[in-house]
LOVEXTI-404095 format. One record per atom (N, C-alpha, C): residue number from 1; x, y, z; atom name; residue in one letter. Coordinates in nm, 2 decimals. Example, Ala and Ser with C-alpha at 12.3 -4.5 7.8 and 13.67 -1.06 7.14 Angstrom:
BEGIN
<num: 1 x: 1.32 y: -0.57 z: 0.78 atomo: N residuo: a>
<num: 1 x: 1.23 y: -0.45 z: 0.78 atomo: CA residuo: a>
<num: 1 x: 1.32 y: -0.33 z: 0.78 atomo: C residuo: a>
<num: 2 x: 1.28 y: -0.22 z: 0.71 atomo: N residuo: s>
<num: 2 x: 1.37 y: -0.11 z: 0.71 atomo: CA residuo: s>
<num: 2 x: 1.29 y: 0.00 z: 0.79 atomo: C residuo: s>
This chain:
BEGIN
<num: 1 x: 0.39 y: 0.01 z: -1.51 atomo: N residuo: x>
<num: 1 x: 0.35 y: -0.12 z: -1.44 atomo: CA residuo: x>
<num: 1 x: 0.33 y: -0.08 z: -1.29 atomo: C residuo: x>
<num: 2 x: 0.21 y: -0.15 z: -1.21 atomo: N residuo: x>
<num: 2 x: 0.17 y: -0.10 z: -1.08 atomo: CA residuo: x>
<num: 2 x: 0.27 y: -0.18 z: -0.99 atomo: C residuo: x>
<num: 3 x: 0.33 y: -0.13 z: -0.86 atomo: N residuo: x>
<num: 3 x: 0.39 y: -0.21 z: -0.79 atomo: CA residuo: x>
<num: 3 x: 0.28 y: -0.23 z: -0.71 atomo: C residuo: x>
<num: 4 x: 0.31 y: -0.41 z: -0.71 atomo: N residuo: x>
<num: 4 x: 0.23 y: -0.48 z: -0.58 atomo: CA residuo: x>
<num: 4 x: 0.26 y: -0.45 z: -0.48 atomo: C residuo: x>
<num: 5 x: 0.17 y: -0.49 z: -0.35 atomo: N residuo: x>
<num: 5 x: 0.16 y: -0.49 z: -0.25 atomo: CA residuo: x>
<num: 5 x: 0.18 y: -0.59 z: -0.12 atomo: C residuo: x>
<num: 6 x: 0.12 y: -0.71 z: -0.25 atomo: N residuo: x>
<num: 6 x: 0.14 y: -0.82 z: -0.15 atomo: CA residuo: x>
<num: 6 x: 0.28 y: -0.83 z: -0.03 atomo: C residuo: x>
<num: 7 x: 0.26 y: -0.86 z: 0.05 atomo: N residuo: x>
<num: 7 x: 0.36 y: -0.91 z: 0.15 atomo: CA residuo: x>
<num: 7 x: 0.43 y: -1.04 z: 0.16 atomo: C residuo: x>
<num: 8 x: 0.36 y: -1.14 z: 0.06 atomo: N residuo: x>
<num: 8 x: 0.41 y: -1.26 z: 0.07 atomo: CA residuo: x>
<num: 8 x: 0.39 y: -1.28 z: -0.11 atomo: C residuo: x>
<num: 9 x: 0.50 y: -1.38 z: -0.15 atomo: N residuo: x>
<num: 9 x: 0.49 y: -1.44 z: -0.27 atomo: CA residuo: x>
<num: 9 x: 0.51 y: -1.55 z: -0.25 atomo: C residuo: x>
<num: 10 x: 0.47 y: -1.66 z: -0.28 atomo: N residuo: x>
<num: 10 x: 0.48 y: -1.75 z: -0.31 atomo: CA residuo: x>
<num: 10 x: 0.54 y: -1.89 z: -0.43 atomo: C residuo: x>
<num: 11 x: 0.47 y: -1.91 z: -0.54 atomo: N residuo: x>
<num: 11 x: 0.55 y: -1.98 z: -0.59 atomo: CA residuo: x>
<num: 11 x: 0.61 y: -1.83 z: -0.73 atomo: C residuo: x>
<num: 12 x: 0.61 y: -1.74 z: -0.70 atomo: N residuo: x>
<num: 12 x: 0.66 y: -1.68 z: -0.79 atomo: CA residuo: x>
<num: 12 x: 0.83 y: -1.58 z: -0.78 atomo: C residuo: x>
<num: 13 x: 0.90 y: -1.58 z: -0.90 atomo: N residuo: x>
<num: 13 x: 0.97 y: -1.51 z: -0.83 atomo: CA residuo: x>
<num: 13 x: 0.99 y: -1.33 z: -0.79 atomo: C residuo: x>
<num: 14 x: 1.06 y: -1.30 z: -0.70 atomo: N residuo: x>
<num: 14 x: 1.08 y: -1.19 z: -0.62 atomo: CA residuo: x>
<num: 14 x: 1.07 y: -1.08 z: -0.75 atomo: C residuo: x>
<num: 15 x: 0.97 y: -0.96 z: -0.77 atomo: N residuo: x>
<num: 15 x: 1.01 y: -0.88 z: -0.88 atomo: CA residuo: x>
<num: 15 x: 1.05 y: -0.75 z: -0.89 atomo: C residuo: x>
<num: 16 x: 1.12 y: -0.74 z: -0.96 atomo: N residuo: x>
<num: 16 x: 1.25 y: -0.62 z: -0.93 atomo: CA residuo: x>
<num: 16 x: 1.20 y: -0.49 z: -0.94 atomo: C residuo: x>
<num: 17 x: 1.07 y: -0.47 z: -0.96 atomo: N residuo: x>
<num: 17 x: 0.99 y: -0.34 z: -0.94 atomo: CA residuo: x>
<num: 17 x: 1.04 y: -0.26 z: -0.80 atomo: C residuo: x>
<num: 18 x: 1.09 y: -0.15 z: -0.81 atomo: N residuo: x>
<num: 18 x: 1.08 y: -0.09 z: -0.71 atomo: CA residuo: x>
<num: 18 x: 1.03 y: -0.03 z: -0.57 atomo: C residuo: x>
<num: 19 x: 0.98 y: 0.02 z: -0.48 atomo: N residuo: x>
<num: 19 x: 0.92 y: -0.05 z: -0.35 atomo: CA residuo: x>
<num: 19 x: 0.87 y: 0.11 z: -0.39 atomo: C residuo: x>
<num: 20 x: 0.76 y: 0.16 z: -0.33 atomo: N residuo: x>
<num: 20 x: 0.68 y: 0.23 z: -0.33 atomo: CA residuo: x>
<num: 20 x: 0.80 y: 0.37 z: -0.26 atomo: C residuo: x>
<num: 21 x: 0.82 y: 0.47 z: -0.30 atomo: N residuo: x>
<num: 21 x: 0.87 y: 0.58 z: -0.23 atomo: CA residuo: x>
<num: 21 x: 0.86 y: 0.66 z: -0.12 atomo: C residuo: x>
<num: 22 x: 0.95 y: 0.65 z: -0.05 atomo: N residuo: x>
<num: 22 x: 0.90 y: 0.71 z: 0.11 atomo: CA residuo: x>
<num: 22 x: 0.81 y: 0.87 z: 0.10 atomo: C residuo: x>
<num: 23 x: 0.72 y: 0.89 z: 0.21 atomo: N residuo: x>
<num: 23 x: 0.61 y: 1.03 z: 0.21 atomo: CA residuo: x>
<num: 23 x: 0.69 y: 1.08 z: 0.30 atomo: C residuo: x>
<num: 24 x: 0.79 y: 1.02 z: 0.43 atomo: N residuo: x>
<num: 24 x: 0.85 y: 1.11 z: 0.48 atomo: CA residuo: x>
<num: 24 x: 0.99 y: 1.08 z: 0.52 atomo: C residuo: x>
<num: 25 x: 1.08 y: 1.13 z: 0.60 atomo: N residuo: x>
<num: 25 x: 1.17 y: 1.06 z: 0.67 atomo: CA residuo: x>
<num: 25 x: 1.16 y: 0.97 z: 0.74 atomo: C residuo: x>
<num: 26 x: 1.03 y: 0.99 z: 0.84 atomo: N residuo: x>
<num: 26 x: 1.01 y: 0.92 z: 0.91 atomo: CA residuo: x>
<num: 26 x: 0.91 y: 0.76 z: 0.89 atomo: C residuo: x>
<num: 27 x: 0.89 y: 0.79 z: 0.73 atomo: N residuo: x>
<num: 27 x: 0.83 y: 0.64 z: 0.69 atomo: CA residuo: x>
<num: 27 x: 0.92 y: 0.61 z: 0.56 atomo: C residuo: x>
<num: 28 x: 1.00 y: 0.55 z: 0.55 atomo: N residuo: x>
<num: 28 x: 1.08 y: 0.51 z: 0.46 atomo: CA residuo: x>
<num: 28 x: 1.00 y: 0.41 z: 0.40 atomo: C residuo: x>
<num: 29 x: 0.89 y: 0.41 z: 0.36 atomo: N residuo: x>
<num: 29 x: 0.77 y: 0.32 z: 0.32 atomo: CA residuo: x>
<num: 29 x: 0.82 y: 0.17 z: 0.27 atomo: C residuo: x>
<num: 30 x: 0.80 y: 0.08 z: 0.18 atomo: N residuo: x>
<num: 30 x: 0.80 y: -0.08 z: 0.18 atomo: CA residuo: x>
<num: 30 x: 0.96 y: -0.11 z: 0.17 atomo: C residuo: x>
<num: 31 x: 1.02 y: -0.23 z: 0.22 atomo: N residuo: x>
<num: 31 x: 1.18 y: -0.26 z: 0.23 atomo: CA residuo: x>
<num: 31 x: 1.11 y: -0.41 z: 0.19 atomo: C residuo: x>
<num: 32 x: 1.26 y: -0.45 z: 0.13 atomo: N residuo: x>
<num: 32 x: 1.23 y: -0.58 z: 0.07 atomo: CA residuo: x>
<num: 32 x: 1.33 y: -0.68 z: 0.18 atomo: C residuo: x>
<num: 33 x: 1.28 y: -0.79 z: 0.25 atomo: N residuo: x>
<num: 33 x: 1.39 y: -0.86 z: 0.31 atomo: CA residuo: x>
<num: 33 x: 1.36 y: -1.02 z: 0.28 atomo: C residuo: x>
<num: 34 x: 1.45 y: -1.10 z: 0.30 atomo: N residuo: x>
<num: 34 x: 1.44 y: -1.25 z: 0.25 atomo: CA residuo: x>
<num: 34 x: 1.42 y: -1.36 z: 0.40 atomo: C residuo: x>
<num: 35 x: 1.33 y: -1.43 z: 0.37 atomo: N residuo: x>
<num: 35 x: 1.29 y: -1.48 z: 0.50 atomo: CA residuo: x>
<num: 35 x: 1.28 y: -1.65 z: 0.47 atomo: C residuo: x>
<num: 36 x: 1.31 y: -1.77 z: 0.53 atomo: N residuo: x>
<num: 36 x: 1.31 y: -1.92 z: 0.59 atomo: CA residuo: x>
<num: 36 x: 1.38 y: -1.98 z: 0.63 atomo: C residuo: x>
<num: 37 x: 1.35 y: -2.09 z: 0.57 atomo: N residuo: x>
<num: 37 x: 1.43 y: -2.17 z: 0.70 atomo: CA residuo: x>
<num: 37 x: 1.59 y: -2.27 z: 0.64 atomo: C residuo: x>
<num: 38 x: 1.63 y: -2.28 z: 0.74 atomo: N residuo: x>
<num: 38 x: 1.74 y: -2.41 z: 0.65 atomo: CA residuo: x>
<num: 38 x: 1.71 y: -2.54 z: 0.73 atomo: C residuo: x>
<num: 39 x: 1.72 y: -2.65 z: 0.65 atomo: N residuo: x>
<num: 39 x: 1.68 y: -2.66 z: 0.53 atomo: CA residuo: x>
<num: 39 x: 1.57 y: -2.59 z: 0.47 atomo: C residuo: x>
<num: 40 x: 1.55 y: -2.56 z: 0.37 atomo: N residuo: x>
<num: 40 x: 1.41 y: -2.55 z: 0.35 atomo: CA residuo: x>
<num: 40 x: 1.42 y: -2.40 z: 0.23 atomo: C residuo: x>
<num: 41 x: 1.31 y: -2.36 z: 0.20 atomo: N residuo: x>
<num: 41 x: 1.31 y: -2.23 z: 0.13 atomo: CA residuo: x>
<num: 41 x: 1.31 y: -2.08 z: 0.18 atomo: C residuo: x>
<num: 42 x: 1.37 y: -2.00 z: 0.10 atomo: N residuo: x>
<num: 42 x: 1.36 y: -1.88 z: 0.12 atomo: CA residuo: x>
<num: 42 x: 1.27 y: -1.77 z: 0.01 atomo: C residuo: x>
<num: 43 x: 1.24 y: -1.72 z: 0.07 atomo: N residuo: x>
<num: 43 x: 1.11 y: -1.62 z: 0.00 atomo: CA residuo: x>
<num: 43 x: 1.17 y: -1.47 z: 0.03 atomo: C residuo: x>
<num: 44 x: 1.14 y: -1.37 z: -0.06 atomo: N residuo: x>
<num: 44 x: 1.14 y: -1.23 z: -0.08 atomo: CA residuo: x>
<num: 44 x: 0.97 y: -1.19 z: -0.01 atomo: C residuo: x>
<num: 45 x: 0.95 y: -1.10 z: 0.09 atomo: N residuo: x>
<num: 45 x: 0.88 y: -1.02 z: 0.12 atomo: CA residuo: x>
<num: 45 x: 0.89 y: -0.90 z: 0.18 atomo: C residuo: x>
<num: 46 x: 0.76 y: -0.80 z: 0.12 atomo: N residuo: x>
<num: 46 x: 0.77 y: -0.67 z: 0.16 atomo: CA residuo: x>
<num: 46 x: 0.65 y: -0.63 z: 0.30 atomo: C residuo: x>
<num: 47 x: 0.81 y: -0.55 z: 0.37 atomo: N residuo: x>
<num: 47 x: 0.75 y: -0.52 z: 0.47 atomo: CA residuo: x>
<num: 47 x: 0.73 y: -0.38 z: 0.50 atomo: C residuo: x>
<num: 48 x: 0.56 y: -0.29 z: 0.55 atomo: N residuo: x>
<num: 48 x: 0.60 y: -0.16 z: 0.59 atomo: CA residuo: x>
<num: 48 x: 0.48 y: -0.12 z: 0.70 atomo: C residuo: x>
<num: 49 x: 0.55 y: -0.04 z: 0.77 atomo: N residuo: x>
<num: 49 x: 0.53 y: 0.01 z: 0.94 atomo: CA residuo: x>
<num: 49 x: 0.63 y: -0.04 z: 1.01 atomo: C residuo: x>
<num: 50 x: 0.61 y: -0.19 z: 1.08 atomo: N residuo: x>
<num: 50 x: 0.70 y: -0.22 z: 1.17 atomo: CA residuo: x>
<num: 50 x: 0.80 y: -0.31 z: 1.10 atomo: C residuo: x>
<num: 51 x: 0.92 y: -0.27 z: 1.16 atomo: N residuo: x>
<num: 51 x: 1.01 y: -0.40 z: 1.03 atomo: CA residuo: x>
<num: 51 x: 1.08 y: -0.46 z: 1.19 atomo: C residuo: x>
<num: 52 x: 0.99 y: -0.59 z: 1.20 atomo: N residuo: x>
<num: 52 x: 1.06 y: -0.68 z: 1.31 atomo: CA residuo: x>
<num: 52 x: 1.10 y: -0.76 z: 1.28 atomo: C residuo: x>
<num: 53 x: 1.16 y: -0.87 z: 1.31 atomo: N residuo: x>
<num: 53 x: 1.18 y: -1.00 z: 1.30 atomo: CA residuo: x>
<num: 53 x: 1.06 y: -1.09 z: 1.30 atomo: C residuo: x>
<num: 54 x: 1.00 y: -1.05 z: 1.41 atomo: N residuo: x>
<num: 54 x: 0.90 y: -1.07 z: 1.43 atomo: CA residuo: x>
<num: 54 x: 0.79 y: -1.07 z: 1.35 atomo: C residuo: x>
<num: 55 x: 0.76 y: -0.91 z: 1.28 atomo: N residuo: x>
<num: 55 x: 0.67 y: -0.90 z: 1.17 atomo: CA residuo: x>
<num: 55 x: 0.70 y: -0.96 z: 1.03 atomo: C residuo: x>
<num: 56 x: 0.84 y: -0.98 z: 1.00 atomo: N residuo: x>
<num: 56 x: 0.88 y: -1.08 z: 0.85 atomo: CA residuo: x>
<num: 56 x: 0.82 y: -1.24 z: 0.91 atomo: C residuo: x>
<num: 57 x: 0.86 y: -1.26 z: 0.99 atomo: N residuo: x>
<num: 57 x: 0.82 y: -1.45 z: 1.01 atomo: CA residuo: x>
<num: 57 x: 0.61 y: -1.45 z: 0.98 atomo: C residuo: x>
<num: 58 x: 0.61 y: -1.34 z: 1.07 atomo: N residuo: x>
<num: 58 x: 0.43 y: -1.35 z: 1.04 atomo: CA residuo: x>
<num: 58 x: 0.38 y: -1.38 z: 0.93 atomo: C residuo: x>
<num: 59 x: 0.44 y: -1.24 z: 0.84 atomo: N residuo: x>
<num: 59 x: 0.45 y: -1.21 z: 0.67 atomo: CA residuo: x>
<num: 59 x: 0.48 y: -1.34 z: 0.58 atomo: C residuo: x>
<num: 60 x: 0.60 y: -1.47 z: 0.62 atomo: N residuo: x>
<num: 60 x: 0.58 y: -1.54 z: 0.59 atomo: CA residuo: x>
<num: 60 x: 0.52 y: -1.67 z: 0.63 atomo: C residuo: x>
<num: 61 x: 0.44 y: -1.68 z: 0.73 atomo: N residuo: x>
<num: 61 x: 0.39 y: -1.76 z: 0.79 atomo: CA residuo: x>
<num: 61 x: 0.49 y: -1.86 z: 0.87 atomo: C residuo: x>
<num: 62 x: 0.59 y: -1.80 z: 0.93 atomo: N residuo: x>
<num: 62 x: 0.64 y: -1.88 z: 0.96 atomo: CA residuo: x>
<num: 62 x: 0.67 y: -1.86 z: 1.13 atomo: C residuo: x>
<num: 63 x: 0.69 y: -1.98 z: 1.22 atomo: N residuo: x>
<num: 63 x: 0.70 y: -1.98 z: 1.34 atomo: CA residuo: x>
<num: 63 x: 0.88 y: -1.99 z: 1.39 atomo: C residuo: x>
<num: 64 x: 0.87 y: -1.92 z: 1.50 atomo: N residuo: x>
<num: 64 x: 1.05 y: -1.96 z: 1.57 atomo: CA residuo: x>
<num: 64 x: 1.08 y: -2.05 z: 1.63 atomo: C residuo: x>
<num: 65 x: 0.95 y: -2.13 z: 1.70 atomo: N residuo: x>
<num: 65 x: 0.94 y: -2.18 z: 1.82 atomo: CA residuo: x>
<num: 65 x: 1.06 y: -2.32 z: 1.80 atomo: C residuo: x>
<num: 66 x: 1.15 y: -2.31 z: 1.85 atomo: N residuo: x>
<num: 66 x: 1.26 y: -2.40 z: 1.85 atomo: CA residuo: x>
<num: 66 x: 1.39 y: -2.43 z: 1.77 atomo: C residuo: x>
<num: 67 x: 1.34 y: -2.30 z: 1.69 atomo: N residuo: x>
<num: 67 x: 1.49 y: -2.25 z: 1.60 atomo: CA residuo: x>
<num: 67 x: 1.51 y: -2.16 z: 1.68 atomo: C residuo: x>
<num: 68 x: 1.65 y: -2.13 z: 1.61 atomo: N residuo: x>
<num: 68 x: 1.73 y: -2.00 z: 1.67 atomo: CA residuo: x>
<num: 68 x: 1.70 y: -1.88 z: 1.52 atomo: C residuo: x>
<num: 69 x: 1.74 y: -1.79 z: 1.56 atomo: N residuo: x>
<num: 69 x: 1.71 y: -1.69 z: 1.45 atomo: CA residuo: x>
<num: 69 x: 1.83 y: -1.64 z: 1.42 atomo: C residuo: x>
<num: 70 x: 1.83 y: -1.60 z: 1.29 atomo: N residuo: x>
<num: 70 x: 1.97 y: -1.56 z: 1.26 atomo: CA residuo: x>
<num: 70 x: 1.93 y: -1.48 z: 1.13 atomo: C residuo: x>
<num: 71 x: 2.01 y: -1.28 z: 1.18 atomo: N residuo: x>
<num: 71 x: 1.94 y: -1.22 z: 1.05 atomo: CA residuo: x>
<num: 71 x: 2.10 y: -1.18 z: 1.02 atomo: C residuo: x>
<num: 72 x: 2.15 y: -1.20 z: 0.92 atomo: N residuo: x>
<num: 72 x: 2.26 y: -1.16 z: 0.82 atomo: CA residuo: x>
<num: 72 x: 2.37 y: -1.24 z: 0.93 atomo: C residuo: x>
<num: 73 x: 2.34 y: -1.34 z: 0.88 atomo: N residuo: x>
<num: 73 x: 2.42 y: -1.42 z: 0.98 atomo: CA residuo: x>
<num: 73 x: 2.41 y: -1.44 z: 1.10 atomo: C residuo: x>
<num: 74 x: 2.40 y: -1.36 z: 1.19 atomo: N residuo: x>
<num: 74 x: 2.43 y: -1.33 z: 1.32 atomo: CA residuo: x>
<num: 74 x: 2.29 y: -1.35 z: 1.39 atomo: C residuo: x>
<num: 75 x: 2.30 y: -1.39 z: 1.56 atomo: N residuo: x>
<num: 75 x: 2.21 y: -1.41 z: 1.66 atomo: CA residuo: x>
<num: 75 x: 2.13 y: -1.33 z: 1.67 atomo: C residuo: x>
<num: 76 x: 1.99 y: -1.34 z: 1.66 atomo: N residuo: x>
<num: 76 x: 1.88 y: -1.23 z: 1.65 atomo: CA residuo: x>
<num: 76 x: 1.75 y: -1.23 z: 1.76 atomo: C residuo: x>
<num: 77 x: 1.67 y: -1.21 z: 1.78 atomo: N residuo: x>
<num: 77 x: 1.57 y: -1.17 z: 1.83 atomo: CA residuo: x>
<num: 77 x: 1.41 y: -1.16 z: 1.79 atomo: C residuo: x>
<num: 78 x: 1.33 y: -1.17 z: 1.82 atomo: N residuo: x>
<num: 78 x: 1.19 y: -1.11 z: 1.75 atomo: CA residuo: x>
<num: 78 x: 1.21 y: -0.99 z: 1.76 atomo: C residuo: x>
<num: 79 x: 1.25 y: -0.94 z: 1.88 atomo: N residuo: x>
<num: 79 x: 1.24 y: -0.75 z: 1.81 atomo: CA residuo: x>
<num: 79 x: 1.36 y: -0.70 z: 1.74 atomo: C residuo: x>
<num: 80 x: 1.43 y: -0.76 z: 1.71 atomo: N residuo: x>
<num: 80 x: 1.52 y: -0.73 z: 1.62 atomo: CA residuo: x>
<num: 80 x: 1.46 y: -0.64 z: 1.49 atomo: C residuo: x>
<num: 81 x: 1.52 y: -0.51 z: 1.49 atomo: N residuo: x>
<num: 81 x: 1.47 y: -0.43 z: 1.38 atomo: CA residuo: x>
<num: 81 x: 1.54 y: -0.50 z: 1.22 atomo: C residuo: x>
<num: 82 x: 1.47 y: -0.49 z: 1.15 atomo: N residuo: x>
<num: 82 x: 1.52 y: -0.48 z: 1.02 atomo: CA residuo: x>
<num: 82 x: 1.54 y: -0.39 z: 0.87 atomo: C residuo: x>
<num: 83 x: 1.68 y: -0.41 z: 0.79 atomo: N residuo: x>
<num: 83 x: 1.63 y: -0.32 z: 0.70 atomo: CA residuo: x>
<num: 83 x: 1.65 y: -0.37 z: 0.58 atomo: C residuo: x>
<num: 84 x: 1.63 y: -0.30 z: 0.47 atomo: N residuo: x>
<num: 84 x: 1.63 y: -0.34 z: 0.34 atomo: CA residuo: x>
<num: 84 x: 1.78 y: -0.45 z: 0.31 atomo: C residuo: x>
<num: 85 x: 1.71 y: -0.57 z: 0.27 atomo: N residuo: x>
<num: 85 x: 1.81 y: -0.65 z: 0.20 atomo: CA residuo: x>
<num: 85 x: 1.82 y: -0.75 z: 0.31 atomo: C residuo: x>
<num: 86 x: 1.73 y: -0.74 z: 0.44 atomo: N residuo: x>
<num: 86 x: 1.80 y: -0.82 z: 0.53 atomo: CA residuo: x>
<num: 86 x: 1.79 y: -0.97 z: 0.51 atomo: C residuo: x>
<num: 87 x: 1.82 y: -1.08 z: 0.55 atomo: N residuo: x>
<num: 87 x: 1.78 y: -1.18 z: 0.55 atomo: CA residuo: x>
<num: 87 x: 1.76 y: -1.30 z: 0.67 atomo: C residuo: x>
<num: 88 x: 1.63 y: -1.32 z: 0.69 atomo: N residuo: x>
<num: 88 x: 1.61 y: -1.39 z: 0.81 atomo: CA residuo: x>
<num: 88 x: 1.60 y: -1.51 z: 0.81 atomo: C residuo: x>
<num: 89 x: 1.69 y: -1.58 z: 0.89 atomo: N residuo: x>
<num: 89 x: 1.70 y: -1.76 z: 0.87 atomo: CA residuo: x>
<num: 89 x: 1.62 y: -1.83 z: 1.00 atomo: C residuo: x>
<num: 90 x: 1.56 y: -1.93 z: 0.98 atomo: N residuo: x>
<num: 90 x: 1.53 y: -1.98 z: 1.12 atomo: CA residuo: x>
<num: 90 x: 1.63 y: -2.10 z: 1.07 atomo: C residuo: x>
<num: 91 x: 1.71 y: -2.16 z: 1.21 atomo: N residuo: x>
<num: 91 x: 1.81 y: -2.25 z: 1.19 atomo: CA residuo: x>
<num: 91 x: 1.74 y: -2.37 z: 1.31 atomo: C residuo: x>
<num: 92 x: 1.79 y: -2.48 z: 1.27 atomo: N residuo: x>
<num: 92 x: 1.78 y: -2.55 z: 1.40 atomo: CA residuo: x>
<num: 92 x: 1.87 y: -2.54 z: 1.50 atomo: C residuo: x>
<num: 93 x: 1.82 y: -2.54 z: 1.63 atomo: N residuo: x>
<num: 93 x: 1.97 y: -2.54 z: 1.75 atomo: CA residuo: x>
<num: 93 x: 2.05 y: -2.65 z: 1.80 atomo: C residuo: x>
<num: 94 x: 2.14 y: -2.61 z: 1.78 atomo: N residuo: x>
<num: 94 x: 2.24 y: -2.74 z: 1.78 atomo: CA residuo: x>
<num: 94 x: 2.26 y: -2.73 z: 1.95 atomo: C residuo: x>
<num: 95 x: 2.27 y: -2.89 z: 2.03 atomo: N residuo: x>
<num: 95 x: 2.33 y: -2.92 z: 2.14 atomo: CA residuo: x>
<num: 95 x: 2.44 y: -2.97 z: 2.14 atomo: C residuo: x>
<num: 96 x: 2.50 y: -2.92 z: 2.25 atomo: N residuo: x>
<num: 96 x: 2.62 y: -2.96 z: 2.27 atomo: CA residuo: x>
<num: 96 x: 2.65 y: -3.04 z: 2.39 atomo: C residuo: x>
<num: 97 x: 2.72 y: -3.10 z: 2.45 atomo: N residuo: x>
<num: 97 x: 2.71 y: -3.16 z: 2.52 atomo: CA residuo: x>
<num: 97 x: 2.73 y: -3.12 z: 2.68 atomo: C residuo: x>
């Protein structure tokens, strides 16, 4: 079976084919991370070259602008590197008073 390429899936689910095999150390070729919003959905995409925060929201079409970001829980960044299994939330920000 050929492993796909796509970067984004959509209504289908995540498929457990394995990620293409790294050519060197230095390119540990496609990582699988989980990316949206709460409320809302989360999707499986594969990312390879740059693994930002930044480049997963692209990959899913999705924007920061007024969420907070939060990758495996915790406070994140657009350049926040990422790696296999991560999972990227855009949250709404809560005020306080």
């Amino acid at each position: 079976m050929a492993t796909a390429t796509a970067t984004r899936s959509r209504s289908t689910a995540a498929r457990s084919a394995p990620a293409p095999k790294a050519k060197s150390a230095k390119d540990p070729g496609f990582i699988e991370v989980r990316v949206g919003r709460l409320p809302g959905r989360i999707e499986s995409i594969a990312l390879n070259g740059r693994r930002t925060v930044k480049d997963a929201l692209e990959g899913a079409g999705l924007s920061a602008d007024g969420k907070e970001i939060r990758v495996q829980g915790k406070a994140a960044t657009l350049a926040t590197e990422l790696k296999a299994g991560h999972t990227v939330l855009l949250v709404g920000k809560i005020k306080g008073n």
